[in-house]
C-alpha positions in Angstrom: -35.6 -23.7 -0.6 -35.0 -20.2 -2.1 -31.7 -19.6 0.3 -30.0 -22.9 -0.5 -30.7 -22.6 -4.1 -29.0 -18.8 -3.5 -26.4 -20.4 -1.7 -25.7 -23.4 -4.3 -25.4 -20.3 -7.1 -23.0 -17.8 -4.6 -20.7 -21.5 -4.7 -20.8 -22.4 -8.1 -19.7 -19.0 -8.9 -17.3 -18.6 -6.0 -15.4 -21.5 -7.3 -15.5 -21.0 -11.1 -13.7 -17.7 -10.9 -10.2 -17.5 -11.8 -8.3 -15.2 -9.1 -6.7 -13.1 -12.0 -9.7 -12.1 -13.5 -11.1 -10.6 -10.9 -12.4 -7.5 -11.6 -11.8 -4.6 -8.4 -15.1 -4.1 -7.8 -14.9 -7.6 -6.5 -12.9 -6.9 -3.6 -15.3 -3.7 -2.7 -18.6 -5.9 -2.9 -17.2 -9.1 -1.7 -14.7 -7.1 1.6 -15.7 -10.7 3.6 -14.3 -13.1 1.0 -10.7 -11.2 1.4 -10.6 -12.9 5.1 -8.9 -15.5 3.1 -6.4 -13.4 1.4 -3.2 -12.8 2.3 -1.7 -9.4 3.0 1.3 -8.2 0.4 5.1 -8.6 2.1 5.6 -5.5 4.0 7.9 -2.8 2.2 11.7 -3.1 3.1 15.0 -1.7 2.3 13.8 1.9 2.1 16.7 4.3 1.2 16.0 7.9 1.0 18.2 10.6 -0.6 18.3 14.7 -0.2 18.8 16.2 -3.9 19.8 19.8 -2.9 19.8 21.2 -6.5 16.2 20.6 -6.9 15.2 20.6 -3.7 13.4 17.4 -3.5 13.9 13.7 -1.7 13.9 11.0 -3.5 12.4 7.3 -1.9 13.6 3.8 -3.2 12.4 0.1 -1.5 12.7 -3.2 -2.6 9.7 -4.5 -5.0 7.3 -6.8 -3.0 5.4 -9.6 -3.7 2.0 -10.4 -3.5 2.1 -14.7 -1.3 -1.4 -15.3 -3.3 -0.3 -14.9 -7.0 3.9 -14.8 -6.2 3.9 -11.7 -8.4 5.0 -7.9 -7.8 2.6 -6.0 -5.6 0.9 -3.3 -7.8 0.5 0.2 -5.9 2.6 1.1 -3.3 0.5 3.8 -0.9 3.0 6.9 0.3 2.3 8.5 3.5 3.6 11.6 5.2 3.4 12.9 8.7 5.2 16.3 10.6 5.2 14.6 14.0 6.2 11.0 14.7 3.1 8.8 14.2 0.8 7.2 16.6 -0.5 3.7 16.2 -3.8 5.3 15.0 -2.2 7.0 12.8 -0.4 4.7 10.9 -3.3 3.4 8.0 -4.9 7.2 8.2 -5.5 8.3 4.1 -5.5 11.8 5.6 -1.7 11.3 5.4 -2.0 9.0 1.8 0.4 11.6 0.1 0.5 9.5 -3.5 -0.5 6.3 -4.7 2.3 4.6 -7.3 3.1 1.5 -9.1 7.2 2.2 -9.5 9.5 1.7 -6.7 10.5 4.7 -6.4 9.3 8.2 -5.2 10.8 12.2 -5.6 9.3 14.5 -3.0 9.7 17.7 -4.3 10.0 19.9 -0.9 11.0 23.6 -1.9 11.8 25.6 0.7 10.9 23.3 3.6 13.1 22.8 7.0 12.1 20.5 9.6 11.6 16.9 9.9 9.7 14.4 7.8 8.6 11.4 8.7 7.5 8.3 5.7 5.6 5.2 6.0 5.0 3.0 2.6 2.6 0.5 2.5 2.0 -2.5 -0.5 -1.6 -2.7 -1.7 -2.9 -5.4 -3.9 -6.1 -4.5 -4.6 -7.4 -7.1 -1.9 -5.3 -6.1 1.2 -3.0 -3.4 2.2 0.3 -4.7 4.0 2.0 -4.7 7.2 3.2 -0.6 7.6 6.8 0.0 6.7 9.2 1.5 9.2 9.0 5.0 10.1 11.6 6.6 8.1 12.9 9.7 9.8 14.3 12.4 8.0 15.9 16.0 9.1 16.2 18.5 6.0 19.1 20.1 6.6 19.0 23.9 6.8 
């Protein structure tokens, strides 16, 4: 009797919350209820740009949306690697350089030569999205 009237309460709450009040804890207590969540569009149209007077690169992509609320996707998670990045690789926060809200990004590099190699990803503080392409890019010397 004690489970079903737990159950009837989990329901009645459940379904008298409005999605945008959700508060973010939600999604760290609740991580089963996101099952039925879907995951943000994947970041596109990535264009990257050397500044060689300050020494930095800067990172611009297309804003995306979030299917559940059709609004703009709220942080956009920035990863960098040195070496081309495995499959495991790809979601690893060891490599979670910055976490932002605008569409674009300057990497200030210094004296760095080599390659670089980005991945952005769209959180909306239910899901993180499909990875973006692996944007290659040689500083030049």
């Amino acid at each position: 009797m004690k489970n079903i009237a737990i159950k009837i309460l989990f329901l009645i709450l459940f379904f008298s919350c409005n999605v945008k009040t959700y508060d973010p804890y939600y999604y760290i207590l609740f991580p089963y209820l996101r099952k039925g969540f879907n995951q943000p569009e994947r970041v596109e149209e990535i264009q990257i740009q050397y500044k060689w007077e300050i020494l930095s690169l800067e990172l611009k992509w297309r804003p995306s949306r979030d299917p559940d609320t059709n609004s703009y996707v709220p942080y956009y998670f920035i990863y960098l690697y040195f070496e081309y990045p495995t499959r495991e690789l790809l979601y690893d926060k060891k490599y979670l350089i910055d976490i932002t809200s605008n569409t674009e990004y300057i990497l200030f590099l210094g004296d760095f030569r080599g390659v670089l190699y980005f991945m952005i990803t769209s959180y909306d503080l239910g899901s993180e999205s499909q990875p973006s392409e692996i944007i290659e890019f040689r500083i030049p010397p």
